[in-house]
RODO-2510 file (C-alpha; in nm, 4 decimals, decimal comma):
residues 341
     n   res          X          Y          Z
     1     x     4,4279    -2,1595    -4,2969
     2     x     4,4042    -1,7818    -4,3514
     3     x     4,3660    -1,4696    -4,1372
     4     x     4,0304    -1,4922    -4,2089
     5     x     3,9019    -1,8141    -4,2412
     6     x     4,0493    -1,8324    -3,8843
     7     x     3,7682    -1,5281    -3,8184
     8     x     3,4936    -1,6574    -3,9879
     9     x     3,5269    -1,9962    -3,7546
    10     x     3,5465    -1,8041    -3,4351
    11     x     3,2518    -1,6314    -3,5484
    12     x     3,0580    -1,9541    -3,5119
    13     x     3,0913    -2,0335    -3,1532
    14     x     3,0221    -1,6653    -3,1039
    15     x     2,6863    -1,7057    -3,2863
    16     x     2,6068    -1,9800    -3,0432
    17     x     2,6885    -1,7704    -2,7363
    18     x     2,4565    -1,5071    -2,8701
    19     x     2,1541    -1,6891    -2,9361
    20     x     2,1342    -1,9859    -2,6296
    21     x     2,3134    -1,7649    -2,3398
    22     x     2,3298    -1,3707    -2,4271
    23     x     2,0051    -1,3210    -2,5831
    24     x     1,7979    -1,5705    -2,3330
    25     x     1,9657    -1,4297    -2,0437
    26     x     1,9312    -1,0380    -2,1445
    27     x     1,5318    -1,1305    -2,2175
    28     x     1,4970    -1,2776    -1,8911
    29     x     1,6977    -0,9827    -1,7108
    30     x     1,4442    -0,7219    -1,9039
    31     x     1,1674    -0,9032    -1,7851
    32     x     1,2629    -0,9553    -1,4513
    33     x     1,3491    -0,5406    -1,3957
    34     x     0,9872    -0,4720    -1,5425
    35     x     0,8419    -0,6796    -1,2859
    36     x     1,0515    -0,5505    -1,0414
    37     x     0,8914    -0,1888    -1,0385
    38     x     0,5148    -0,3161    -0,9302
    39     x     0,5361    -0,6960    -0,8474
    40     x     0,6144    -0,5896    -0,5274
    41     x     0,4968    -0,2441    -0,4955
    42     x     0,2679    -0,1631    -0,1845
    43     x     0,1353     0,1436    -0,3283
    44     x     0,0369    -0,0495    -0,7140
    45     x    -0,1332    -0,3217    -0,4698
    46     x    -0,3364    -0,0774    -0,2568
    47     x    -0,4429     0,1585    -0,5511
    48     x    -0,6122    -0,1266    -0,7084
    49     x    -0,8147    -0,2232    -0,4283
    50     x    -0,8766     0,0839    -0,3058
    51     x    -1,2312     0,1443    -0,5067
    52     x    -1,5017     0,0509    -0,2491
    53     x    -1,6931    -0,0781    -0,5964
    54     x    -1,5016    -0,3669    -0,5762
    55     x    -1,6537    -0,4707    -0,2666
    56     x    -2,0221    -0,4579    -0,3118
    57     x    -2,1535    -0,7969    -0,2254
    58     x    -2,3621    -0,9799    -0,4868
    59     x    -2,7233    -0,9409    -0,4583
    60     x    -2,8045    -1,3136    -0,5490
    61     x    -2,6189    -1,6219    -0,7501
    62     x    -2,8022    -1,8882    -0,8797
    63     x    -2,6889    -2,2213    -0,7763
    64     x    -2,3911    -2,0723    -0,5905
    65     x    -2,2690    -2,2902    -0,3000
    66     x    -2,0609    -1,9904    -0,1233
    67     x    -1,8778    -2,0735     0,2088
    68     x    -1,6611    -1,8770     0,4322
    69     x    -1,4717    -2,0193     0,7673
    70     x    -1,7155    -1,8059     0,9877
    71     x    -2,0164    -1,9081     0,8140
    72     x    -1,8479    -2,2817     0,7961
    73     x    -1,7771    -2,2403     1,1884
    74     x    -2,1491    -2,1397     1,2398
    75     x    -2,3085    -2,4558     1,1564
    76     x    -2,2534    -2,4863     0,7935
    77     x    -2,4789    -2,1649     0,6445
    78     x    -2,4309    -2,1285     0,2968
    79     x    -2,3729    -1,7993     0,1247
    80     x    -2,6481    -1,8475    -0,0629
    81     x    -2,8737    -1,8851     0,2633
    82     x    -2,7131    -1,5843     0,4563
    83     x    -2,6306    -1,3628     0,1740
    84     x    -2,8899    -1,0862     0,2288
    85     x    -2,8538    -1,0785     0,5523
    86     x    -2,4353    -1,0265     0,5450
    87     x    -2,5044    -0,7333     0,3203
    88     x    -2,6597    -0,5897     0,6137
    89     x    -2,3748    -0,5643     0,8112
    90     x    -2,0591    -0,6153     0,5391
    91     x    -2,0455    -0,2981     0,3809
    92     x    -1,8621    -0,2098     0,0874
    93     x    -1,6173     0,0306     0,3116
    94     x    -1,5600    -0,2146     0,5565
    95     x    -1,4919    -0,4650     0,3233
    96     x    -1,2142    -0,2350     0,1398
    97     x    -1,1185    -0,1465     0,4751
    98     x    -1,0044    -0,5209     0,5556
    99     x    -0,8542    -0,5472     0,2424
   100     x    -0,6086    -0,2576     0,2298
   101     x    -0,5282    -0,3929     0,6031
   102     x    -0,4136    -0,7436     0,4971
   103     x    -0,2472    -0,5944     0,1979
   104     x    -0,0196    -0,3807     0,4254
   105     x     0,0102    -0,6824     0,6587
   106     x     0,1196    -0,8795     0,4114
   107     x     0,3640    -0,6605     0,2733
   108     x     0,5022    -0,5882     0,6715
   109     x     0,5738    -0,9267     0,6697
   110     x     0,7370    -0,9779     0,3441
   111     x     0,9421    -0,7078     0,4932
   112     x     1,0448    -0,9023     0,8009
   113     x     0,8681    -0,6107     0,9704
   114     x     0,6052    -0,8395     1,1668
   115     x     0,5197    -1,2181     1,1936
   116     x     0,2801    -1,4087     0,9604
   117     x     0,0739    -1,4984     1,2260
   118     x    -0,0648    -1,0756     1,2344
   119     x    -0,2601    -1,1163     0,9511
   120     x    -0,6173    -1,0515     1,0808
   121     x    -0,9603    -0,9214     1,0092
   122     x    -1,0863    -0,6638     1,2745
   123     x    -1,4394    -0,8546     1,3248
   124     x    -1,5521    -0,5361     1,5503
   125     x    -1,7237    -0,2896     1,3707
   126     x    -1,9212    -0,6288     1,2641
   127     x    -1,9820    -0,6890     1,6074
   128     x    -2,1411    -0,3235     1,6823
   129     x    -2,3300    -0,3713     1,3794
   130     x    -2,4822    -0,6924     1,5262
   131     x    -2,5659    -0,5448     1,8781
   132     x    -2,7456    -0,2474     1,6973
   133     x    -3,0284    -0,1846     1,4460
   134     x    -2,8780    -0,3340     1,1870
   135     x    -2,8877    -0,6717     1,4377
   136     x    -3,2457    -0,6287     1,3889
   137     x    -3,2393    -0,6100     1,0116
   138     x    -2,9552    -0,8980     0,9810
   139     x    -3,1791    -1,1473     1,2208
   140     x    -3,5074    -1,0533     0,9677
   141     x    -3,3331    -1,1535     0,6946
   142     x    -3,1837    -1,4596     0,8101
   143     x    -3,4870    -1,5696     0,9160
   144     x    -3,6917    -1,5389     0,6099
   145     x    -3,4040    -1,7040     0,4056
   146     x    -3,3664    -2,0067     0,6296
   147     x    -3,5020    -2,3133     0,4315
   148     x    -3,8129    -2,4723     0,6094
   149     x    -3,6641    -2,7793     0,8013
   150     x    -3,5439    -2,9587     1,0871
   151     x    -3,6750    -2,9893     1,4885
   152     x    -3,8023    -2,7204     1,6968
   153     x    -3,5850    -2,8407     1,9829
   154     x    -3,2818    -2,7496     1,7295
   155     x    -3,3483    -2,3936     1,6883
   156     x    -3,1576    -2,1778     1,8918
   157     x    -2,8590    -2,0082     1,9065
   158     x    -2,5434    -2,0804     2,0410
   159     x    -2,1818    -1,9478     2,0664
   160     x    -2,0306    -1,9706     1,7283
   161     x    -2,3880    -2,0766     1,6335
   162     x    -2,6808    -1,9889     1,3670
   163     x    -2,9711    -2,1918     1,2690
   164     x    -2,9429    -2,3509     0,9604
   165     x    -3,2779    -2,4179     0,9084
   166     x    -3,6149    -2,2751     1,0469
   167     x    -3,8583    -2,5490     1,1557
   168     x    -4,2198    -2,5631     0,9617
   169     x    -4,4221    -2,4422     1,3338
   170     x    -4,1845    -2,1317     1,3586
   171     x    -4,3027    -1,8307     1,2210
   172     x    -4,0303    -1,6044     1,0286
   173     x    -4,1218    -1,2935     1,3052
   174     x    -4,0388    -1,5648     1,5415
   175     x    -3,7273    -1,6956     1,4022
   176     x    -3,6044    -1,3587     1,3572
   177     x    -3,6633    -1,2730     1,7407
   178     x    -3,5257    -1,5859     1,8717
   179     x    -3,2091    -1,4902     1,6611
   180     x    -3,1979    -1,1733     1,7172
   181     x    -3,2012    -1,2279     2,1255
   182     x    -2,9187    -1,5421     2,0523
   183     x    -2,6731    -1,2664     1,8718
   184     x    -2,5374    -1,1730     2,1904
   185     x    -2,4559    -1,5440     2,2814
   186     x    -2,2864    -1,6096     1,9092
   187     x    -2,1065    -1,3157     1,9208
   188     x    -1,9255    -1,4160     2,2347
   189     x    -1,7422    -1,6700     2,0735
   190     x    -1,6478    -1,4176     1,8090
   191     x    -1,3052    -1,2692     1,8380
   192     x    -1,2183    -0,8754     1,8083
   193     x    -0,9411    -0,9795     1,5412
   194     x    -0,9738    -1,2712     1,3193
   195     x    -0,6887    -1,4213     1,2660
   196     x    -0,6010    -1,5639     0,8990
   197     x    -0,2903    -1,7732     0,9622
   198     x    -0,2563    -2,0429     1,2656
   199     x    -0,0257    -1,8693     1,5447
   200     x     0,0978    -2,2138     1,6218
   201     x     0,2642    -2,2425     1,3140
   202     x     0,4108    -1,9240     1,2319
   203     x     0,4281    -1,7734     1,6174
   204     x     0,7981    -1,7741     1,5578
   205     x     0,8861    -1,6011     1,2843
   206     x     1,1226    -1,3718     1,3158
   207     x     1,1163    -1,0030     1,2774
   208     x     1,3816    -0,7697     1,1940
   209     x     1,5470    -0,6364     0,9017
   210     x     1,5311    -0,8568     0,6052
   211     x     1,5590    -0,7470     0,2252
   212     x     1,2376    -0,6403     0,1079
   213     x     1,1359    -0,9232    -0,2268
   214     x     1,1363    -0,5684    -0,4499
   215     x     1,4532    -0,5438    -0,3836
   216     x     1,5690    -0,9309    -0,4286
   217     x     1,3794    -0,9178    -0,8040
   218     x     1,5870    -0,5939    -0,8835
   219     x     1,9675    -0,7703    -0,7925
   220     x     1,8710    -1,0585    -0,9208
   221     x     1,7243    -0,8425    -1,2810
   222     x     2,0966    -0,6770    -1,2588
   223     x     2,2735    -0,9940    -1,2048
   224     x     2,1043    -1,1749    -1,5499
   225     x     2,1885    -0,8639    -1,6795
   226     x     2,5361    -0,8387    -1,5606
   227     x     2,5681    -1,1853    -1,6889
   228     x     2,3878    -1,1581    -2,0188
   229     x     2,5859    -0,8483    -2,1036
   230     x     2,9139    -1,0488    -2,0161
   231     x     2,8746    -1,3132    -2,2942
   232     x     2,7537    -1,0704    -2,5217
   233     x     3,0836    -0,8610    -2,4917
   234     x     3,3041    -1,1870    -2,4840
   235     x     3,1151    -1,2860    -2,7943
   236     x     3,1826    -0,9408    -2,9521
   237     x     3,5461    -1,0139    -2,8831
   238     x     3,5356    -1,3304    -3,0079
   239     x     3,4150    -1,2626    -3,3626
   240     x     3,4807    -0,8575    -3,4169
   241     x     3,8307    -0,7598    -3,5263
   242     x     3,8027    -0,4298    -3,5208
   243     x     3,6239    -0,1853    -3,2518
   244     x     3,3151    -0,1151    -3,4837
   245     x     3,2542    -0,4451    -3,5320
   246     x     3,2661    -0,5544    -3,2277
   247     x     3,0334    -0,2992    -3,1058
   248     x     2,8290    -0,3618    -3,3459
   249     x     2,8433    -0,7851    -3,2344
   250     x     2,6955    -0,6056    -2,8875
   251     x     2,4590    -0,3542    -3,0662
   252     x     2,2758    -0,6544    -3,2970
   253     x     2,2271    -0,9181    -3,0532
   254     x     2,0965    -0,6742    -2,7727
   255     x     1,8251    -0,5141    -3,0496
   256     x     1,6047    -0,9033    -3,0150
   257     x     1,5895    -0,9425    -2,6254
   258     x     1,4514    -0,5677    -2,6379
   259     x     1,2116    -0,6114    -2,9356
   260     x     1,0495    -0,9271    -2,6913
   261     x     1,0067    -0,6978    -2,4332
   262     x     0,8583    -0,4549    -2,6512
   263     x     0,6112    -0,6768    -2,7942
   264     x     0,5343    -0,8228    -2,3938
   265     x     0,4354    -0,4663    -2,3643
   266     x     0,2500    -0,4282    -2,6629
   267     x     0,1019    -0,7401    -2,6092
   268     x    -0,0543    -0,6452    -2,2494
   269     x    -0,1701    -0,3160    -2,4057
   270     x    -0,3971    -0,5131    -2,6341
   271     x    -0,5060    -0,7693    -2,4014
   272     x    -0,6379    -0,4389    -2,2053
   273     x    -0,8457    -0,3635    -2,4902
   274     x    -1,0655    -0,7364    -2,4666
   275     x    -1,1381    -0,6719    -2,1104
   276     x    -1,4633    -0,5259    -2,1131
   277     x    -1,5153    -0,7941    -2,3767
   278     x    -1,4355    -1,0771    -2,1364
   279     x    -1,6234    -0,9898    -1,8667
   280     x    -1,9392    -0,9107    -2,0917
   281     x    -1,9090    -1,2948    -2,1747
   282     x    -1,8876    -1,3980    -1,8139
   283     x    -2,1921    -1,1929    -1,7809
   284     x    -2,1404    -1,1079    -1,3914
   285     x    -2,4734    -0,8938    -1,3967
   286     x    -2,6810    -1,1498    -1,4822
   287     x    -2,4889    -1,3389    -1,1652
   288     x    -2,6120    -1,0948    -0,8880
   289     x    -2,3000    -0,8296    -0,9327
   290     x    -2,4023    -0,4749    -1,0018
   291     x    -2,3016    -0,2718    -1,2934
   292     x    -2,1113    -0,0378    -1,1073
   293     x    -1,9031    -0,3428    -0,9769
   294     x    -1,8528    -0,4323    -1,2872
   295     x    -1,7323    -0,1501    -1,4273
   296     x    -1,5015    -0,1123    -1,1011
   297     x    -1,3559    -0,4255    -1,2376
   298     x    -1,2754    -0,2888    -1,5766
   299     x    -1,1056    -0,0205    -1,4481
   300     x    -0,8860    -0,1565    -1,1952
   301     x    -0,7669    -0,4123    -1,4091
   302     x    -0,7100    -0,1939    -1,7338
   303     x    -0,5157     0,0343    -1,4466
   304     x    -0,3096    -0,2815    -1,3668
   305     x    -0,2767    -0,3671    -1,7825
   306     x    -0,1644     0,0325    -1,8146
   307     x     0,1325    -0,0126    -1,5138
   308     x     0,2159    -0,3865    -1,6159
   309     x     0,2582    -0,2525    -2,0124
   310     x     0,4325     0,0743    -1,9480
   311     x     0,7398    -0,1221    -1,7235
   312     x     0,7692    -0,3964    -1,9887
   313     x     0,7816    -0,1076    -2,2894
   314     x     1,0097     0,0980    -2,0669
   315     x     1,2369    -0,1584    -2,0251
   316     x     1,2360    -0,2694    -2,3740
   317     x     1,2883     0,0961    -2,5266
   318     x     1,5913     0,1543    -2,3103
   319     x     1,7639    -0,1055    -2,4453
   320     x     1,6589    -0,0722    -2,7607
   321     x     1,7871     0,2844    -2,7238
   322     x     2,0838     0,1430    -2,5891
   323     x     2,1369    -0,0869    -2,9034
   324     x     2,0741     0,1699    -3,1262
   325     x     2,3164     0,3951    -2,9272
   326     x     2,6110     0,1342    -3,0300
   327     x     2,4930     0,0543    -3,3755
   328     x     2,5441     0,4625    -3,4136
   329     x     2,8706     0,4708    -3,2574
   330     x     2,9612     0,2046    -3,4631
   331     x     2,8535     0,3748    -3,7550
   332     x     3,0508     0,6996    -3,6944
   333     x     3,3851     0,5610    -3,5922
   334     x     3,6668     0,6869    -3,6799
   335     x     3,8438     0,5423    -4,0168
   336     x     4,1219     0,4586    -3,8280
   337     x     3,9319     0,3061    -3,5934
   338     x     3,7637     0,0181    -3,8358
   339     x     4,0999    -0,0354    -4,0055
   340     x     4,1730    -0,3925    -3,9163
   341     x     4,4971    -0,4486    -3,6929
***
């Protein structure tokens, strides 16, 4: 056997090395660093929820059977029962409000910067809502949505409370004044904070330092890629005889990983572009959500498309760049340096 027949079969198991262990791993290392810059990214997270459009409750949904764990813990209203009456007193501010509070609780805790068991709703600008005019205007509302039903002797109000049904001899003024005098009684049973997760169970997780999940993604992005870009170079090694070639073994191999992650981007950019078209077909206006919602929607999400598709292309065009880099080095090596040893 030959100098170079002894080359060409070393190439083989090099070929194999690039394709099912350099390649795979060097994808999954791009990938992982793109979704390292906004998986985990507080401020991505609060910028999309941050339009108070987003929160405007839907005016009516036919045949929806909408529950909650207050309205479940008040006797069983459905939303479809109490709807016009929440919209009284869950405004689209406080609503966003709420939101961009769990979203920084959540991220405190993923930072080992407070216990699971803080995530909360603050129920009290409800409460002042309830014990002012817009009690008045909530209790109205209720009243006339109640369906017709049920004993006399069962309508009243109670701590953690509300009719579910209004009985055929009470009038709706009537309904709506016995409710509105019960609020005070229901909202005594209503905490100041809400809590979302059972203290019982996660009282006791610790706080401290801890290494913020942003930070885990990006080691373990540079470890695949630590390890990709190992096999690559010991396949280089393994089939180039000279010091172009075996660049160019590492300059090849590294141009497919970053062409995926080029077309990932590419891909999400024209995904972006049937959004509007999507949510025309679930036809959300003719579902009680406003246009302006709606078009809320479309934004934030082609906002989250636009970050999503810039880290993927970012990611793929530096190591395309990076590829290209070696394949040109290659290129204009020395003679000396190509001369076979």
């Amino acid at each position: 056997m030959n100098e170079e027949q002894g080359f060409a079969i070393r190439r083989v198991p090099a070929i194999l090395i690039v394709i099912f262990l350099a390649c795979p791993l060097l994808f999954l290392a791009l990938v992982t660093l793109s979704l390292s810059t906004w998986t985990f990214d507080r401020g991505f997270s609060l910028g999309l929820l941050s339009d108070a459009r987003l929160y405007q409750l839907p005016e009516a949904v036919p045949g929806a059977r909408w529950t909650s764990a207050v309205i479940e813990g008040s006797g069983g209203l459905e939303w479809k029962t109490v709807q016009r009456a929440a919209r009284s007193v869950l405004s689209a501010d406080y609503l966003r409000d709420q939101a961009v509070r769990i979203v920084n609780q959540v991220f405190d805790c993923l930072d080992g910067r407070a216990p699971w068991s803080d995530l909360s709703v603050d129920a009290r600008p409800v409460k002042r809502a309830l014990q002012g005019e817009a009690g008045a205007q909530f209790a109205r509302l209720l009243a006339e949505d109640l369906p017709v039903g049920g004993r006399v002797g069962d309508f009243r109000v109670s701590p953690g409370r509300l009719p579910v049904s209004r009985p055929s001899s009470v009038t709706v003024e009537q309904a709506a004044a016995v409710i509105r005098a019960g609020l005070p009684v229901f909202l005594s049973s209503v905490p100041d904070t809400v809590r979302l997760v059972d203290p019982g169970a996660y009282g006791a997780y610790p706080r401290g330092p801890a290494i913020a999940p942003r930070v885990v993604l990006l080691l373990a992005g540079l470890f695949l890629l630590l390890i990709g870009a190992g096999f690559l170079v010991g396949a280089a090694f393994l089939a180039g005889r000279t010091a172009d070639e075996r660049v160019r073994w590492c300059g090849w191999p590294l141009l497919a990983p970053a062409a995926g992650v080029l077309l990932l981007g590419l891909a999400v950019i024209a995904g972006a572009s049937w959004i509007p078209w999507g949510l025309a077909r679930a036809r959300l206006e003719m579902n009680g959500f406003s246009s302006t919602f709606v078009a809320a929607l479309v934004e934030a999400a082609r906002h989250a498309a636009a970050r999503v598709a810039t880290s993927f292309l970012a990611a793929g065009g530096i190591a395309a760049g990076a590829a290209l880099g070696l394949l040109a080095w290659s290129w204009t090596a020395p003679r000396a340096e190509k001369r076979a040893p």
